[in-house]
C-alpha positions as CSV (number, residue, x, y, z in Angstrom):
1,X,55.4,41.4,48.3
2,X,57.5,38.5,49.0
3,X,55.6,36.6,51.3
4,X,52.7,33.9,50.8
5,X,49.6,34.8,51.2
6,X,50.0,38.4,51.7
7,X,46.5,39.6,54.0
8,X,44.8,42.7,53.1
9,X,41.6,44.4,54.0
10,X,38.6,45.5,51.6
11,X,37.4,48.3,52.5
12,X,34.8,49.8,54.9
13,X,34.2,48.8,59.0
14,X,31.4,49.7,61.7
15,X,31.7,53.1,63.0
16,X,31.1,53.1,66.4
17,X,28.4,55.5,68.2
18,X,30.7,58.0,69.8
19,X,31.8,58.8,66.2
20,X,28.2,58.7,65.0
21,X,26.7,61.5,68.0
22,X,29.9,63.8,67.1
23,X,29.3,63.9,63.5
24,X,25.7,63.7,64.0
25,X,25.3,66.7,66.7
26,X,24.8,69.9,65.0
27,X,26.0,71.7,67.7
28,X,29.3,70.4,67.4
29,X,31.7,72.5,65.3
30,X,33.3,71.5,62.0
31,X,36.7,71.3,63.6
32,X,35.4,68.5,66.3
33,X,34.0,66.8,63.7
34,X,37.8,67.2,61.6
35,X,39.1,65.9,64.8
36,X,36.3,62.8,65.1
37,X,37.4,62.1,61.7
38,X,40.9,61.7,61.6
39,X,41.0,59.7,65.4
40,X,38.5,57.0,64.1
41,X,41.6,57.0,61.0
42,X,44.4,56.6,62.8
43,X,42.4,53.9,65.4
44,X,41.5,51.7,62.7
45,X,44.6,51.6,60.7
46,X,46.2,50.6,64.2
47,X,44.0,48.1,64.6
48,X,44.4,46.8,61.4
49,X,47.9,46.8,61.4
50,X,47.6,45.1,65.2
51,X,45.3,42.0,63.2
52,X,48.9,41.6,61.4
53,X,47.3,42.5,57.7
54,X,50.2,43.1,55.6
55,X,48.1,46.2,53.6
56,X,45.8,48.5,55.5
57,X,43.2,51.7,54.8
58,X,41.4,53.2,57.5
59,X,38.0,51.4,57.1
60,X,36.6,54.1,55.1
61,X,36.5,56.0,58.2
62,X,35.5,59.4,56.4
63,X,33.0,58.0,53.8
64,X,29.3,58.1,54.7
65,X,29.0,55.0,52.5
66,X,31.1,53.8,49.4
67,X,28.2,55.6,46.5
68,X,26.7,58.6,48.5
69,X,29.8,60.0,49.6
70,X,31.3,59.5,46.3
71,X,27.9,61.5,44.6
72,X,28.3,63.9,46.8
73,X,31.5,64.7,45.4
74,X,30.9,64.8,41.7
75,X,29.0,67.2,40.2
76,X,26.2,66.7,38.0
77,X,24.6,64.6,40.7
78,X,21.8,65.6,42.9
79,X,20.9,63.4,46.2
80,X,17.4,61.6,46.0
81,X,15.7,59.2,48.2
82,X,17.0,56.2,50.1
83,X,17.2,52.7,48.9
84,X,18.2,49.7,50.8
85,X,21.2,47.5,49.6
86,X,22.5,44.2,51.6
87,X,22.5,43.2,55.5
88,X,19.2,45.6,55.5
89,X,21.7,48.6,55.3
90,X,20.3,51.7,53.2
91,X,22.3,54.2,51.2
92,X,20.8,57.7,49.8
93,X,20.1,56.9,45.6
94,X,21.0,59.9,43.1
95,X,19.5,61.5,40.1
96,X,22.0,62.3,37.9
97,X,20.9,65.6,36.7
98,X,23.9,67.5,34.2
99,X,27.0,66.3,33.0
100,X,29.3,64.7,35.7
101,X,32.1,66.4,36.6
102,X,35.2,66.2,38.5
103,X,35.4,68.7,41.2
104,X,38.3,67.8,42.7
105,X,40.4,64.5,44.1
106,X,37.4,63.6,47.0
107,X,39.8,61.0,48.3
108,X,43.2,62.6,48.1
109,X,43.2,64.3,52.1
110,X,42.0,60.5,53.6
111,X,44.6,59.0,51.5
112,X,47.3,61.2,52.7
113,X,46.1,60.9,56.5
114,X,46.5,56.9,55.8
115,X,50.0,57.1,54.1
116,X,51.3,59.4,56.8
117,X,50.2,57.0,59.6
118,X,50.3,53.8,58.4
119,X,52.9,51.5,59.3
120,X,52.4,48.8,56.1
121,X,51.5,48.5,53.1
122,X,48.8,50.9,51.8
123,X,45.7,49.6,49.6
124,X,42.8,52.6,49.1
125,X,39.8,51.5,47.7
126,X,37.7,53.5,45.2
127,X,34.3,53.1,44.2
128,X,34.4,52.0,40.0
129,X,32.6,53.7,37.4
130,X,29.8,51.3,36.4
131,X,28.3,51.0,39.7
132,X,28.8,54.6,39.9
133,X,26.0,54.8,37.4
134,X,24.2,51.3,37.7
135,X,22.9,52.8,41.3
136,X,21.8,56.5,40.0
137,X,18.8,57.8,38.3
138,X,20.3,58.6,34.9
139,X,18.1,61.8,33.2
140,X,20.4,63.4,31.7
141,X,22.6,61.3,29.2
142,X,20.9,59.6,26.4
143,X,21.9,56.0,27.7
144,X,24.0,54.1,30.2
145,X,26.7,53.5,28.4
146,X,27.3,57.0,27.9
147,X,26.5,57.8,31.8
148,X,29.4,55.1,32.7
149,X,32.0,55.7,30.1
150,X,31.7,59.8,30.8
151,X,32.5,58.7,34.6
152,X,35.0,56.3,33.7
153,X,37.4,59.4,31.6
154,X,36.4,62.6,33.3
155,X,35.6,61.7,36.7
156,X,37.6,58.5,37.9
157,X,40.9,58.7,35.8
158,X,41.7,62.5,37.0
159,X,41.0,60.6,40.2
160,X,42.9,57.8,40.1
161,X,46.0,60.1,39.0
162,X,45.7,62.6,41.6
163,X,45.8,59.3,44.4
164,X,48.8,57.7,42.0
165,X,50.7,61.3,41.7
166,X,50.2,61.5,45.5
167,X,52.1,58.2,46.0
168,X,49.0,56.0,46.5
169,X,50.6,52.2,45.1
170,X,47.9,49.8,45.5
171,X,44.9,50.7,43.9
172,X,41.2,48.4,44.7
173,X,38.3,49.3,42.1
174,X,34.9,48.4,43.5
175,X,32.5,47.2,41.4
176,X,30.2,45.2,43.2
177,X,27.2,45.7,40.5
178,X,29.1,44.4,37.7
179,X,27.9,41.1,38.3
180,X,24.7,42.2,38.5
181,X,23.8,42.2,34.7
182,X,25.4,39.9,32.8
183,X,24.7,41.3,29.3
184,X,26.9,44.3,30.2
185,X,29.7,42.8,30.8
186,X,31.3,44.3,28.0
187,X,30.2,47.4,29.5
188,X,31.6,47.4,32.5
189,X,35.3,45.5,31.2
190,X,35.5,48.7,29.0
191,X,34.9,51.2,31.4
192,X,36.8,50.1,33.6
193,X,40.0,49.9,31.4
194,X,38.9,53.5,30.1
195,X,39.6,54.0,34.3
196,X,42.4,53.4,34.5
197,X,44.0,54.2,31.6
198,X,47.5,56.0,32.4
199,X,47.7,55.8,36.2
200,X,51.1,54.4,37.6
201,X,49.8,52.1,40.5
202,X,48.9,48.5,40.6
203,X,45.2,48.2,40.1
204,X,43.0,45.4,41.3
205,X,39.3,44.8,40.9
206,X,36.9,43.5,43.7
207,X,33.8,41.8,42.5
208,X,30.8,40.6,44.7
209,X,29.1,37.3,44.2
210,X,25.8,36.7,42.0
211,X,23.9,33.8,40.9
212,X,26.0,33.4,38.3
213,X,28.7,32.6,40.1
214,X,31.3,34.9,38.2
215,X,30.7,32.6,35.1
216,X,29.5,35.5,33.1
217,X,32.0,37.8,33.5
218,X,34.3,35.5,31.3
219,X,35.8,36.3,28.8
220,X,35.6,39.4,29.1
221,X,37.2,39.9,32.5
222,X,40.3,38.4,31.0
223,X,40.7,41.9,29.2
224,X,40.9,43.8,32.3
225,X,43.6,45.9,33.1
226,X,44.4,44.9,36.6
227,X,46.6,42.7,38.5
228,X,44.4,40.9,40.7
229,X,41.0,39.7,41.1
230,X,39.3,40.4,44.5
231,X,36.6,38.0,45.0
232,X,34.2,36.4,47.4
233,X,34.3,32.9,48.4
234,X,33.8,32.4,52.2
235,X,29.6,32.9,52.4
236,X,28.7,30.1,50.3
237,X,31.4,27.4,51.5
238,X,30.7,24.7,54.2
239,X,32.3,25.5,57.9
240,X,33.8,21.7,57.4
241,X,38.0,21.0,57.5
242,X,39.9,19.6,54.8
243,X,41.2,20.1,50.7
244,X,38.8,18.5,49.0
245,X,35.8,19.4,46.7
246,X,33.0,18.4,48.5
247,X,34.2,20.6,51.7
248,X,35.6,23.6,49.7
249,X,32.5,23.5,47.3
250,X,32.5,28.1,47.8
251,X,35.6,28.1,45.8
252,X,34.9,26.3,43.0
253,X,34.6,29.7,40.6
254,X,38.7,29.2,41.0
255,X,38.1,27.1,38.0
256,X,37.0,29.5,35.9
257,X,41.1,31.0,36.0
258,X,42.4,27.7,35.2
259,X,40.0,26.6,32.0
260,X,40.8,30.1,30.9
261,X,44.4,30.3,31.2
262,X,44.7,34.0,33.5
263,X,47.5,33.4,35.5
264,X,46.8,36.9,37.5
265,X,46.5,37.4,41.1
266,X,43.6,36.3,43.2
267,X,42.4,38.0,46.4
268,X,40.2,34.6,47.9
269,X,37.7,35.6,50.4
270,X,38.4,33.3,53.5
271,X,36.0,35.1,56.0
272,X,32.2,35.4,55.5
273,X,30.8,39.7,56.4
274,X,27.2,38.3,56.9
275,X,27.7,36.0,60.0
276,X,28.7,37.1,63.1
277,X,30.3,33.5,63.6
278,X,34.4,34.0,63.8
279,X,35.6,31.3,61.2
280,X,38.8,29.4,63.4
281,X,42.1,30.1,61.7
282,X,42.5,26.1,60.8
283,X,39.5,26.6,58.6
284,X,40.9,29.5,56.8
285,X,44.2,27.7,56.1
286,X,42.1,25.2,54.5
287,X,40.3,27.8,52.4
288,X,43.7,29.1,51.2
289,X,45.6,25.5,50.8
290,X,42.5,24.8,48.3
291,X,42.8,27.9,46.9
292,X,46.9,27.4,46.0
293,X,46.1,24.0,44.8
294,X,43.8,25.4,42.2
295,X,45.6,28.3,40.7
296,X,48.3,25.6,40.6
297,X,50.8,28.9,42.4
298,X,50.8,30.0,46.1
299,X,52.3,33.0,45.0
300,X,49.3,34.2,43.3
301,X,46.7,34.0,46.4
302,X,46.1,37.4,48.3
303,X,44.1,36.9,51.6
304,X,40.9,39.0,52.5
305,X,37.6,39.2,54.2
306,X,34.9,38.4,51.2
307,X,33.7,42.1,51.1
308,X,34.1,45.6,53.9
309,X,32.6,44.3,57.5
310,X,30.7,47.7,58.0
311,X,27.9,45.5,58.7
312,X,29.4,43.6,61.7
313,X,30.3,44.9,65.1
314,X,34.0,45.9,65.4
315,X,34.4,43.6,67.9
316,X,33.5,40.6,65.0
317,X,35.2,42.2,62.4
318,X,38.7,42.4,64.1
319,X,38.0,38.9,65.3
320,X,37.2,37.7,61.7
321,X,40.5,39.8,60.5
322,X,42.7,38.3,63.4
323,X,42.3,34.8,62.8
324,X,42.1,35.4,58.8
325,X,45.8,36.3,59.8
326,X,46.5,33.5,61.9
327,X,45.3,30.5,59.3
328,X,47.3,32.8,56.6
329,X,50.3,32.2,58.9
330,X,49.3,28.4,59.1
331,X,48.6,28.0,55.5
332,X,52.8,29.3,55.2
333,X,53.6,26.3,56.9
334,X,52.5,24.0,55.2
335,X,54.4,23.0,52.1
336,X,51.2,21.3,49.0
């Protein structure tokens, strides 16, 4: 895209609690609930698009969560009890009982809803293979690494090329348990590479935050086969104006692309999904001005929220989104 500091989304928002009763109400038929489906779609992709981000998705608007819908979908899985992840949100944990297969693309008929409607850019994002299996119960395969790399060729590729044959451009991996366990790094760099092997679409990679404070995932992460880095930034920065160090002290991982030489994109979280504060636009510009100066290349910083805002209100998340475009538009102005 030619244009600085392109704005994009992550992934999932809020669904709001007329959508819930519908799909909720067992006395409401299948077609309703088709219908309840594709309207919450086609709202949030217009309300994305009204934010002003340059690439849009429909806040996961048919996904129960990003691992339980996907489980759901595979076979060789079987649903098991629930487990609670971040923001005191819970998703549904699964045994995985056979050999996973793929049953089909479980993402192709959203996708096409989104590409018919949408009026920019298109980014769909797909849950990666290692956390796939780092969040199951694995009794059937004699280890991990066999549970992640049979995800990685038989389920996720045949994936990824049904969304790239169906015109799908921009591709986001999720893999927010990769920074989770250091030693398998390797692991998950592999896997992911085994992905994504053969599938025509630019592919980026969106990585949560640990204690490690992404440190561990290099080297190795400079052998991924993606074009940019998705990463989180904004929930461990100070709420403070200005360029230098002390107030941008979030973004210092940035360093870690510069002592190793990757001159890939960077998708800098600017917006923080566990406050319900609304971060002003001038802070944002600041974020991304520090963020330029870094990478040593405006050109290479993509603009997001630091994960999906399913866990704020809609009316905070589309206030978070509109003013991440506004300092976006501010940081354009101003020449480093």
């Amino acid at each position: 895209m030619n244009k600085l500091y392109p704005t994009q989304e992550i992934g999932s928002l809020k669904k709001p609690e007329w959508f819930l009763k519908i799909i909720r109400d067992k006395r409401v038929s299948e077609e309703a609930k088709k219908a309840a489906r594709d309207d919450l779609a086609y709202l949030n992709i217009r309300l994305l698009e009204d934010c002003g981000l340059d690439y849009v998705y429909d806040g996961e608007a048919r996904r129960s969560e990003m691992y339980e819908y996907v489980v759901k979908n595979v076979g060789g899985f079987k649903v098991a009890g629930w487990v609670r992840s971040f923001d005191n949100r819970y998703y549904r944990k699964a045994r995985v009982v056979d050999k996973v297969t793929y049953l089909g693309p479980y993402h192709l008929d959203e996708f096409k809803f989104v590409a018919k409607h949408a009026r920019r850019m298109v980014k769909i994002p797909v849950t990666g293979p290692y956390t796939l299996a780092d969040w199951s119960y694995n009794e059937y395969y004699q280890s991990k690494e066999d549970l992640v790399f049979d995800l990685a060729k038989n389920v996720l590729r045949p994936l990824l090329r049904d969304l790239s044959s169906a015109g799908a451009k921009v591709i986001q991996i999720d893999e927010p348990a990769a920074t989770t366990h250091p030693k398998e790094t390797r692991l998950f760099v592999e896997a992911f590479n085994e992905a994504v092997a053969g599938v025509d679409a630019k592919i980026t990679v969106h990585l949560c935050y640990s204690g490690n404070q992404y440190r561990s995932l290099f080297p190795d992460a400079l052998d991924l086969k993606c074009s940019q880095f998705t990463l989180e930034f904004a929930n461990r920065d100070t709420t403070r104006l200005g360029l230098d160090k002390e107030s941008r002290v979030g973004y210092q991982a940035l360093n870690l692309f510069k002592e190793y030489g990757d001159k890939r994109e960077v998708g800098v979280g600017v917006v923080d999904v566990h406050v319900d504060n609304i971060e002003p636009p001038e802070l944002i510009r600041d974020r991304l001005l520090y963020a330029a100066k870094v990478l040593e290349d405006p050109n290479r910083v993509y603009v997001n929220p630091d994960c999906g805002l399913r866990t704020r209100s809609r009316a905070v998340a589309f206030a978070k989104l509109r003013n991440l475009c506004l300092g976006s538009e501010l940081a354009r102005n101003i020449q480093l």
